[in-house]
Biopython code that builds the backbone (N, CA, C, O; Angstrom):
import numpy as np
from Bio.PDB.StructureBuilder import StructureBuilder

atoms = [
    (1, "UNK", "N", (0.819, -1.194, 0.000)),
    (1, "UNK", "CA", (0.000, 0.000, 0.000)),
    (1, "UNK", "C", (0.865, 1.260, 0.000)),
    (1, "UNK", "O", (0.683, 1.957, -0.998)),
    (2, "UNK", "N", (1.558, 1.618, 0.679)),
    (2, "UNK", "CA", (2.731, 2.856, 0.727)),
    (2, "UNK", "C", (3.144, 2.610, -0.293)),
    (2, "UNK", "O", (3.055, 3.516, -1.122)),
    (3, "UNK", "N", (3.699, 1.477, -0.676)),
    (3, "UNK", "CA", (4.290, 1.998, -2.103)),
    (3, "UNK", "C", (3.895, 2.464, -3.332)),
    (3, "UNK", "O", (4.601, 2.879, -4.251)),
    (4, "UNK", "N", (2.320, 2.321, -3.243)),
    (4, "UNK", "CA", (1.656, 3.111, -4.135)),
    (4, "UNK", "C", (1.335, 4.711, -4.032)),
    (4, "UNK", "O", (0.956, 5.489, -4.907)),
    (5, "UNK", "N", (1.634, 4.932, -2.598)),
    (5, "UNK", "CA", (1.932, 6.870, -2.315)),
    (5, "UNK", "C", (2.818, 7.072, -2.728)),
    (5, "UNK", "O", (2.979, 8.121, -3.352)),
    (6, "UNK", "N", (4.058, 5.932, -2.534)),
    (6, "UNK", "CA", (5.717, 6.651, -2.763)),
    (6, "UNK", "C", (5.262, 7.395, -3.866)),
    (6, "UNK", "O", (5.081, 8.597, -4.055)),
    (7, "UNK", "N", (5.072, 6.007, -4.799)),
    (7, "UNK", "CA", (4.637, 6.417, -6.159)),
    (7, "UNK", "C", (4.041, 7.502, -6.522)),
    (7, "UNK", "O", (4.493, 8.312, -7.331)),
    (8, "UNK", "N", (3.127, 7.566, -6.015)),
    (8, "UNK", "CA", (1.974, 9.090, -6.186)),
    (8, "UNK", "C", (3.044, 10.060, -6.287)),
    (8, "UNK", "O", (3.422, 10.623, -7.314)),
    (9, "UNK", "N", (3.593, 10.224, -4.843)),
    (9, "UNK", "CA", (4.224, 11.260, -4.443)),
    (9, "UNK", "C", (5.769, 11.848, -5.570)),
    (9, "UNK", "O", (6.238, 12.917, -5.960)),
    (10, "UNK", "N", (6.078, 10.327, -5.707)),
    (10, "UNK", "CA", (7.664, 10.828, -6.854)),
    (10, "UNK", "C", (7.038, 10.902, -7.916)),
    (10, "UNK", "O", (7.852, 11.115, -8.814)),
    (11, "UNK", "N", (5.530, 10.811, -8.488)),
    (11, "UNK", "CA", (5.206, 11.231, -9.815)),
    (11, "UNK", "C", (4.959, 12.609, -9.702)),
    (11, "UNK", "O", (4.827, 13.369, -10.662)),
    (12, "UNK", "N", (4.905, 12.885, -8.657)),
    (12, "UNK", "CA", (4.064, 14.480, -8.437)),
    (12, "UNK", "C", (5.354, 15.209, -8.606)),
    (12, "UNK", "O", (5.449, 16.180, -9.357)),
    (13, "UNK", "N", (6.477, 14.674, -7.811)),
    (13, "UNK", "CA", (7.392, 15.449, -7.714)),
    (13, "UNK", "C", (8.050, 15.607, -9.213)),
    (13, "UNK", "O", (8.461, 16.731, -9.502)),
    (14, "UNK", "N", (8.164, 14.666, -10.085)),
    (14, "UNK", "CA", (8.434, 14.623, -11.077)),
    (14, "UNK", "C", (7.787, 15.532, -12.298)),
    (14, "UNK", "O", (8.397, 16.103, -13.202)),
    (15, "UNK", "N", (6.233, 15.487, -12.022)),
    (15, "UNK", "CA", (5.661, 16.684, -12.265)),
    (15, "UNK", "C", (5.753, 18.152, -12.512)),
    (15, "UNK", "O", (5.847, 18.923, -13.467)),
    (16, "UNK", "N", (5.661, 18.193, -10.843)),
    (16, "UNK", "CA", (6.441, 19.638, -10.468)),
    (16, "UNK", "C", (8.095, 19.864, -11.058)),
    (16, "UNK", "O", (8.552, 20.996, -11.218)),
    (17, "UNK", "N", (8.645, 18.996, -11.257)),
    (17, "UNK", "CA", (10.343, 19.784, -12.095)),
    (17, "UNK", "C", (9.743, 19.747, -13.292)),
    (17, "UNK", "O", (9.532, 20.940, -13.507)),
    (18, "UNK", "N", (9.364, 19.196, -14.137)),
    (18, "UNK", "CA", (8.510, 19.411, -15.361)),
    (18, "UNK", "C", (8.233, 20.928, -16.000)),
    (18, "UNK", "O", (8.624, 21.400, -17.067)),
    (19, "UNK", "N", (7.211, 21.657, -14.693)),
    (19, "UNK", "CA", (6.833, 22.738, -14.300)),
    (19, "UNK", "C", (7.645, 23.411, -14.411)),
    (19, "UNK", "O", (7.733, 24.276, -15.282)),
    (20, "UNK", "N", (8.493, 23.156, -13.489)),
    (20, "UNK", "CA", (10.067, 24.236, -13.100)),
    (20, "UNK", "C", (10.567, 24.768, -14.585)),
    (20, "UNK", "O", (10.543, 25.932, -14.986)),
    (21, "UNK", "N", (11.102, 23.399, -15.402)),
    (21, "UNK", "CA", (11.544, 23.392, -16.512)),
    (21, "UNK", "C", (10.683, 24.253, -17.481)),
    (21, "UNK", "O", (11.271, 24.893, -18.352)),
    (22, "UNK", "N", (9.650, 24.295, -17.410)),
    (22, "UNK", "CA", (9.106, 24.973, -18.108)),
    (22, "UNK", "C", (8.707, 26.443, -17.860)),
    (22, "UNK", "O", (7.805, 27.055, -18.431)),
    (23, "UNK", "N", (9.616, 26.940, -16.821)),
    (23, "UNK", "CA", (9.383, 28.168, -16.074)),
    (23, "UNK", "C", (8.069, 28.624, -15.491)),
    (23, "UNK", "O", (7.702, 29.799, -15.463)),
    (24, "UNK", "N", (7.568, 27.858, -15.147)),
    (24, "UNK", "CA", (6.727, 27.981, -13.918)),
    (24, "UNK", "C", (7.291, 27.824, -12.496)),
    (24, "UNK", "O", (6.642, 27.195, -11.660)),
    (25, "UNK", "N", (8.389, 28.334, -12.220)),
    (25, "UNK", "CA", (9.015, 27.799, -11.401)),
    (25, "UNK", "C", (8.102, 27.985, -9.934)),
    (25, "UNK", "O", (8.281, 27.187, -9.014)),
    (26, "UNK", "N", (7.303, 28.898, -9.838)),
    (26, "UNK", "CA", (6.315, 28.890, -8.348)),
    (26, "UNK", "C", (5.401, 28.022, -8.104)),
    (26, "UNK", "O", (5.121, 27.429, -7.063)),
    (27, "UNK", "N", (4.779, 27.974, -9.536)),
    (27, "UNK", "CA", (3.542, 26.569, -9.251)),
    (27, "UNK", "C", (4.408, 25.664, -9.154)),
    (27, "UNK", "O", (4.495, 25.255, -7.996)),
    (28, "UNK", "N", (5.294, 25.025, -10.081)),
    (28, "UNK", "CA", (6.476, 23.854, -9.555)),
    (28, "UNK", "C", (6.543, 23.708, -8.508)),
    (28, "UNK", "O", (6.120, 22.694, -7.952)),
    (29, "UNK", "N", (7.068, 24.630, -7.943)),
    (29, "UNK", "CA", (7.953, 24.297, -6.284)),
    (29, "UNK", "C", (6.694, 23.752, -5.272)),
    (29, "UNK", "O", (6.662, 22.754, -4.552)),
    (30, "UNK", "N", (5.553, 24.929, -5.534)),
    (30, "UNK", "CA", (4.453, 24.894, -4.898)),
    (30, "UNK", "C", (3.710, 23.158, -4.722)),
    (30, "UNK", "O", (3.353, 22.423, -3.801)),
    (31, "UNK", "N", (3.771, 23.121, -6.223)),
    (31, "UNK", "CA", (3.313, 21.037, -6.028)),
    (31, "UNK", "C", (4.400, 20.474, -5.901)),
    (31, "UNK", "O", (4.045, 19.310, -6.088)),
    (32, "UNK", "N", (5.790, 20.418, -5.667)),
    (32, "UNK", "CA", (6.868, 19.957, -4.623)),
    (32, "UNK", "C", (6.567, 19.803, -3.627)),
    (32, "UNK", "O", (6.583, 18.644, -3.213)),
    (33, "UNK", "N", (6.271, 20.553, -3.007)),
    (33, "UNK", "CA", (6.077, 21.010, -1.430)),
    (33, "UNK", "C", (4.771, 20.418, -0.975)),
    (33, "UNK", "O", (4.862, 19.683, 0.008)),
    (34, "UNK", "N", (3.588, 20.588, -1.485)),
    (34, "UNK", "CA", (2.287, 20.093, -1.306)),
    (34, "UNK", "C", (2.540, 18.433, -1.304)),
    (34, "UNK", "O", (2.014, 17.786, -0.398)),
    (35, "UNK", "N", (3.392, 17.705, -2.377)),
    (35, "UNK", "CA", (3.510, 16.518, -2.450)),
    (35, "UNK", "C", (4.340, 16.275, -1.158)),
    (35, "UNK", "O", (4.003, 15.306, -0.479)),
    (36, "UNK", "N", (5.497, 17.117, -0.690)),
    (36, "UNK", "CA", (5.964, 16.651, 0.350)),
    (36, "UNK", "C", (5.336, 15.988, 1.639)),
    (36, "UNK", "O", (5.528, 15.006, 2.356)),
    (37, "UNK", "N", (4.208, 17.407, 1.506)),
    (37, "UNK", "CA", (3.387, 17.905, 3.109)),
    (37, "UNK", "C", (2.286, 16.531, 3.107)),
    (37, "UNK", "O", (1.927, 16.046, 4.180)),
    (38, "UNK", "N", (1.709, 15.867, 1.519)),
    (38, "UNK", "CA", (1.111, 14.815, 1.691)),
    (38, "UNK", "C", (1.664, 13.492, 2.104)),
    (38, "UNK", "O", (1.036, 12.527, 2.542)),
    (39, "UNK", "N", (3.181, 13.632, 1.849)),
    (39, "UNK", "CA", (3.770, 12.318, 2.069)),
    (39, "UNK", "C", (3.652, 12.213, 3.818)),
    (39, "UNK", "O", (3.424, 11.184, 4.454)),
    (40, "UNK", "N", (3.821, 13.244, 4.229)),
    (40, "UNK", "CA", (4.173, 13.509, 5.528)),
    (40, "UNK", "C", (2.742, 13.086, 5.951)),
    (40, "UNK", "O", (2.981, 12.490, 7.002)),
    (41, "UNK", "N", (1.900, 13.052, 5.839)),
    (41, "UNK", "CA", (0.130, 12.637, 6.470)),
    (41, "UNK", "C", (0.191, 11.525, 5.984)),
    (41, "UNK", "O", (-0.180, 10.658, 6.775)),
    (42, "UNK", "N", (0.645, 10.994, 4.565)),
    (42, "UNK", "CA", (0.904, 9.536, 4.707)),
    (42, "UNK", "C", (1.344, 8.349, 5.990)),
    (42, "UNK", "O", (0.960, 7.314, 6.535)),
    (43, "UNK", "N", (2.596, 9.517, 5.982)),
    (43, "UNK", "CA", (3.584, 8.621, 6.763)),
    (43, "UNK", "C", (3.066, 8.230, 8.625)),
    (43, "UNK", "O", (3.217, 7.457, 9.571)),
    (44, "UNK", "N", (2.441, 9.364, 8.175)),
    (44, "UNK", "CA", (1.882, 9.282, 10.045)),
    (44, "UNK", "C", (0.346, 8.659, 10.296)),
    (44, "UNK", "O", (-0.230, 8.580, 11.381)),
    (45, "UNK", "N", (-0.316, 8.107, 8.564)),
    (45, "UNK", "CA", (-1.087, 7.700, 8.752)),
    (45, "UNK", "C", (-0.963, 5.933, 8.837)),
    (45, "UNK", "O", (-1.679, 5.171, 9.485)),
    (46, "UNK", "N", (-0.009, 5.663, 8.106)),
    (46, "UNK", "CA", (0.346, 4.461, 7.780)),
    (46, "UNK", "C", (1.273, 3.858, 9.059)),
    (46, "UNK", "O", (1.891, 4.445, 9.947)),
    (47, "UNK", "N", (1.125, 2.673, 8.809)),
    (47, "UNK", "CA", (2.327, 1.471, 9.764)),
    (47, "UNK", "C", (3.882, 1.466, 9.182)),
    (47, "UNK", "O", (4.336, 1.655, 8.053)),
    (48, "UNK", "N", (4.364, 1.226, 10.193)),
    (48, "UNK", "CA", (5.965, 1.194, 9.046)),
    (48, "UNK", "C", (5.857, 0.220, 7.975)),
    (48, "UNK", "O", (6.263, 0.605, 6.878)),
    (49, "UNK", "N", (5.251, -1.332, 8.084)),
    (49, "UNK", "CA", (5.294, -1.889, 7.481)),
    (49, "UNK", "C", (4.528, -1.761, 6.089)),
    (49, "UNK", "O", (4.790, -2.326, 5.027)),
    (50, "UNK", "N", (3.554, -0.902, 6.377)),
    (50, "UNK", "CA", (3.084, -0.196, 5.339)),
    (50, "UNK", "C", (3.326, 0.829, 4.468)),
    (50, "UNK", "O", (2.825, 1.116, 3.381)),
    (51, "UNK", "N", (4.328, 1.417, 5.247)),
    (51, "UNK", "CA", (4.532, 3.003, 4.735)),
    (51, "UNK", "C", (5.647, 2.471, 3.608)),
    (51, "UNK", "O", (6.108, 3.532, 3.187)),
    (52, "UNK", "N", (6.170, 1.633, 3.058)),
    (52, "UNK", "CA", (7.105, 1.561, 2.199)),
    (52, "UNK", "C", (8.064, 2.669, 2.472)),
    (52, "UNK", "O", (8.301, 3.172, 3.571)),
    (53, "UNK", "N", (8.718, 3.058, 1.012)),
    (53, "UNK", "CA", (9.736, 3.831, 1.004)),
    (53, "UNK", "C", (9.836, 5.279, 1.735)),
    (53, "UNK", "O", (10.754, 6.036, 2.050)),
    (54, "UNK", "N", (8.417, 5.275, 1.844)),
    (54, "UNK", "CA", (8.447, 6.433, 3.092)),
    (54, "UNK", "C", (9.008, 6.579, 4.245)),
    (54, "UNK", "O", (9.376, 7.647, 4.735)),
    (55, "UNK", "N", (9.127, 5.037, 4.921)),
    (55, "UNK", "CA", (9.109, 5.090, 6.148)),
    (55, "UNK", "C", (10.946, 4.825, 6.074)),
    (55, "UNK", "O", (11.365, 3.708, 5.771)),
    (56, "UNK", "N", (11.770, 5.802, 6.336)),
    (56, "UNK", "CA", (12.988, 6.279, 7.027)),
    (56, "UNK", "C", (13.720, 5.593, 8.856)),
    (56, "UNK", "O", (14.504, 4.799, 9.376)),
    (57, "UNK", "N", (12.804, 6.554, 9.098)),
    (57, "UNK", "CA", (13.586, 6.604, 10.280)),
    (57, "UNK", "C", (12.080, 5.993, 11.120)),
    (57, "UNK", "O", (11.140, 5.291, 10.745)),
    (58, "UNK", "N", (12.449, 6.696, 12.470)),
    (58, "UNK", "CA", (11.318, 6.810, 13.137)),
    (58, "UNK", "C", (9.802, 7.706, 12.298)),
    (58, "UNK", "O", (9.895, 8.513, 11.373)),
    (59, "UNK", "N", (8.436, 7.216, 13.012)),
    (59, "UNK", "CA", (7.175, 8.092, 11.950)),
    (59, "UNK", "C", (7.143, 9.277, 12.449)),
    (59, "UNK", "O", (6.645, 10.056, 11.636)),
    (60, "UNK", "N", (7.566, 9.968, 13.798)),
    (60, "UNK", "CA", (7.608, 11.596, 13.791)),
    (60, "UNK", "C", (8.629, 11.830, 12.949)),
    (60, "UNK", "O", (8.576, 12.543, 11.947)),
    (61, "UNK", "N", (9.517, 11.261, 13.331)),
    (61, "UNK", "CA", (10.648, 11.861, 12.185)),
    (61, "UNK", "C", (10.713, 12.234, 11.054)),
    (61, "UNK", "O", (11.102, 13.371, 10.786)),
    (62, "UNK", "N", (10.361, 11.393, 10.168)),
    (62, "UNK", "CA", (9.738, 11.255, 9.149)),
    (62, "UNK", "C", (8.858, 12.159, 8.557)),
    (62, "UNK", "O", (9.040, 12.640, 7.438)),
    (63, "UNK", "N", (7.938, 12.392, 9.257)),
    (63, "UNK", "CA", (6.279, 13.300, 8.736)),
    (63, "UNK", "C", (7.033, 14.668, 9.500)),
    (63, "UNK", "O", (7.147, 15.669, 8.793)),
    (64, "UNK", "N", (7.417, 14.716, 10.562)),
    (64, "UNK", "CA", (7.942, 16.146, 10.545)),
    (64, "UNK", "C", (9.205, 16.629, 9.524)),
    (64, "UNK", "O", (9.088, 17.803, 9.172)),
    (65, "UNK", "N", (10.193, 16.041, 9.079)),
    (65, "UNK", "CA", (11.358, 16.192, 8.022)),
    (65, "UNK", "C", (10.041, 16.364, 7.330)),
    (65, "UNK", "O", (9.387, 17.268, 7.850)),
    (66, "UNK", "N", (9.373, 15.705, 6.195)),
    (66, "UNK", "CA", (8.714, 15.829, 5.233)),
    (66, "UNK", "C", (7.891, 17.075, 4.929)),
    (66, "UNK", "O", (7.708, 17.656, 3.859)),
    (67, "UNK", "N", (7.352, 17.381, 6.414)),
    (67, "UNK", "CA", (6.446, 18.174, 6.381)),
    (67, "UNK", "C", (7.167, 19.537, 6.414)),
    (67, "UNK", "O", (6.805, 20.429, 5.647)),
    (68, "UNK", "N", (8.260, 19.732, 7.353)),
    (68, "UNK", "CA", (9.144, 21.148, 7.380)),
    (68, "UNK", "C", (9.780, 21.356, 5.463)),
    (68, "UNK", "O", (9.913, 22.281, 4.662)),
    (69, "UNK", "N", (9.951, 20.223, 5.489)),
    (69, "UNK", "CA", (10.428, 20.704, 3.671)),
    (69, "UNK", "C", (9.505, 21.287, 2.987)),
    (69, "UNK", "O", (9.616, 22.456, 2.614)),
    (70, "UNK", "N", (8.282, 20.403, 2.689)),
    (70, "UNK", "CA", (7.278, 20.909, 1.946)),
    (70, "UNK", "C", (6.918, 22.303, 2.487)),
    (70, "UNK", "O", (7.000, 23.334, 1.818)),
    (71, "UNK", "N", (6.583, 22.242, 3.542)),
    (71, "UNK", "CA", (6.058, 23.836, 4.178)),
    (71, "UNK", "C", (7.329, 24.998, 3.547)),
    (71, "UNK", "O", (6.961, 26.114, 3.181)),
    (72, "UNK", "N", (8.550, 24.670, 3.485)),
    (72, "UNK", "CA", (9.157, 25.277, 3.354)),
    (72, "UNK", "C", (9.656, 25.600, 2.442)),
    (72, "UNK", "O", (10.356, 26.611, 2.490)),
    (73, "UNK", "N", (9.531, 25.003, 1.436)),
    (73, "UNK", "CA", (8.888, 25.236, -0.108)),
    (73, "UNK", "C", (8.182, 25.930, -0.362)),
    (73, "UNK", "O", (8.402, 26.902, -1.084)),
    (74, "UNK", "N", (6.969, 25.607, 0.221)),
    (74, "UNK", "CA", (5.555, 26.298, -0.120)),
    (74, "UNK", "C", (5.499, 27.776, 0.330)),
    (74, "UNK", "O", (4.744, 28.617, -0.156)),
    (75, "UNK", "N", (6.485, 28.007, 1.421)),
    (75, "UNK", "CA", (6.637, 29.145, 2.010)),
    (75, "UNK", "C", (7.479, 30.191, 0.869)),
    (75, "UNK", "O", (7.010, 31.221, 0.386)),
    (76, "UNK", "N", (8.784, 29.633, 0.611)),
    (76, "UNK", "CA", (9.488, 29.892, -0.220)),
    (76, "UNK", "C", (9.428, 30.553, -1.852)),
    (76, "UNK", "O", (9.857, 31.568, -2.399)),
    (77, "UNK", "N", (8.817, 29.621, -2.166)),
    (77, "UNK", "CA", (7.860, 30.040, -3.473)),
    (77, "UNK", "C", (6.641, 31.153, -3.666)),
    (77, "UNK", "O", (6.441, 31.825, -4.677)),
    (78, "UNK", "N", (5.896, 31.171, -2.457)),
    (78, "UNK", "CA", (5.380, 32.461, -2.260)),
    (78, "UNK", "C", (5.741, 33.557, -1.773)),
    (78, "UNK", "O", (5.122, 34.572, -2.092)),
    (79, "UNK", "N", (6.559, 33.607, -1.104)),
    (79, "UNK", "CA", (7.063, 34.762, -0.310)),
    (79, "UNK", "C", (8.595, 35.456, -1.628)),
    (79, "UNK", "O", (8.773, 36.669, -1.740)),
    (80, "UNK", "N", (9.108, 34.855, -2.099)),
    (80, "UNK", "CA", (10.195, 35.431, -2.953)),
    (80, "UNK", "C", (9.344, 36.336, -3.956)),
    (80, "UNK", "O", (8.279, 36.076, -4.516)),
    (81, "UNK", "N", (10.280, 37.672, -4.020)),
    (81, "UNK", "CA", (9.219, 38.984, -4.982)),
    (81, "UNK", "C", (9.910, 38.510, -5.972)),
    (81, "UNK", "O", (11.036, 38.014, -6.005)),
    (82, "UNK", "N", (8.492, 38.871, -7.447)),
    (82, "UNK", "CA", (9.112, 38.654, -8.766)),
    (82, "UNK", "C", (9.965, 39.529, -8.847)),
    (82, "UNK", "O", (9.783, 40.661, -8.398)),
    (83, "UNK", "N", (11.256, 39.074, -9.549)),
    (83, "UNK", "CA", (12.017, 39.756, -10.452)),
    (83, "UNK", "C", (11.603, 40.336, -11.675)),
    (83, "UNK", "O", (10.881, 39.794, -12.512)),
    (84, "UNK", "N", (12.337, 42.010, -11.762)),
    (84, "UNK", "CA", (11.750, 42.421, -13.322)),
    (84, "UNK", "C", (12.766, 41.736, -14.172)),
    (84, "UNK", "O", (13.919, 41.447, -13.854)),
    (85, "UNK", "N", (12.024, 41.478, -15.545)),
    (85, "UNK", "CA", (13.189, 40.965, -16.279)),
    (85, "UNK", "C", (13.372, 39.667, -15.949)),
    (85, "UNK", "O", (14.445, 39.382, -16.480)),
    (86, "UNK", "N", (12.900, 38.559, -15.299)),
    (86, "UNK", "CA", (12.653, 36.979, -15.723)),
    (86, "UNK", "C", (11.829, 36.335, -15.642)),
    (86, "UNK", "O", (11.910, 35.174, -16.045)),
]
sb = StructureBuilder()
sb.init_structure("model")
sb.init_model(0)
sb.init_chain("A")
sb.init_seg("    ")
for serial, (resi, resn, name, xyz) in enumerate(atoms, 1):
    if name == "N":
        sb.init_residue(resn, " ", resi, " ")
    sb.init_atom(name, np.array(xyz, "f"), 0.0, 1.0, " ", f" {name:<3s}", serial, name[0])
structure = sb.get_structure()
């Protein structure tokens, strides 16, 4: 079962650089980060034995790392002012 989120989750992420590449770089980052913040409710919803490739370390560990990235992405991407000229 987790390994069908991993999945979800590294298609999303795969997605989002897609995005990037195509200079969307805010919505990109933005579904980076969102995919992160879901892995992270995964991880704390699931069993280790379930959580597949998700499951790292310990499950706070885990869903909080996951979740501070994504948030911090998501933070990141909105808060940086456009540049004139790119």
């Amino acid at each position: 079962m987790g390994g069908a989120f991993y999945l979800l989750v590294l298609g999303v992420v795969a997605a989002a650089m897609v995005v990037v590449a195509l200079d969307e770089w805010r919505t990109g980052i933005r579904l980076m980060g969102g995919a992160l913040v879901f892995a992270a409710l995964v991880r704390l919803v699931l069993r280790r034995r379930d959580a597949g490739m998700l499951a790292v370390r310990h499950k706070v560990l885990d869903a909080v790392v996951l979740a501070v990235l994504g948030g911090a992405l998501i933070f990141l991407a909105t808060s940086i002012p456009d540049q004139p000229g790119f």
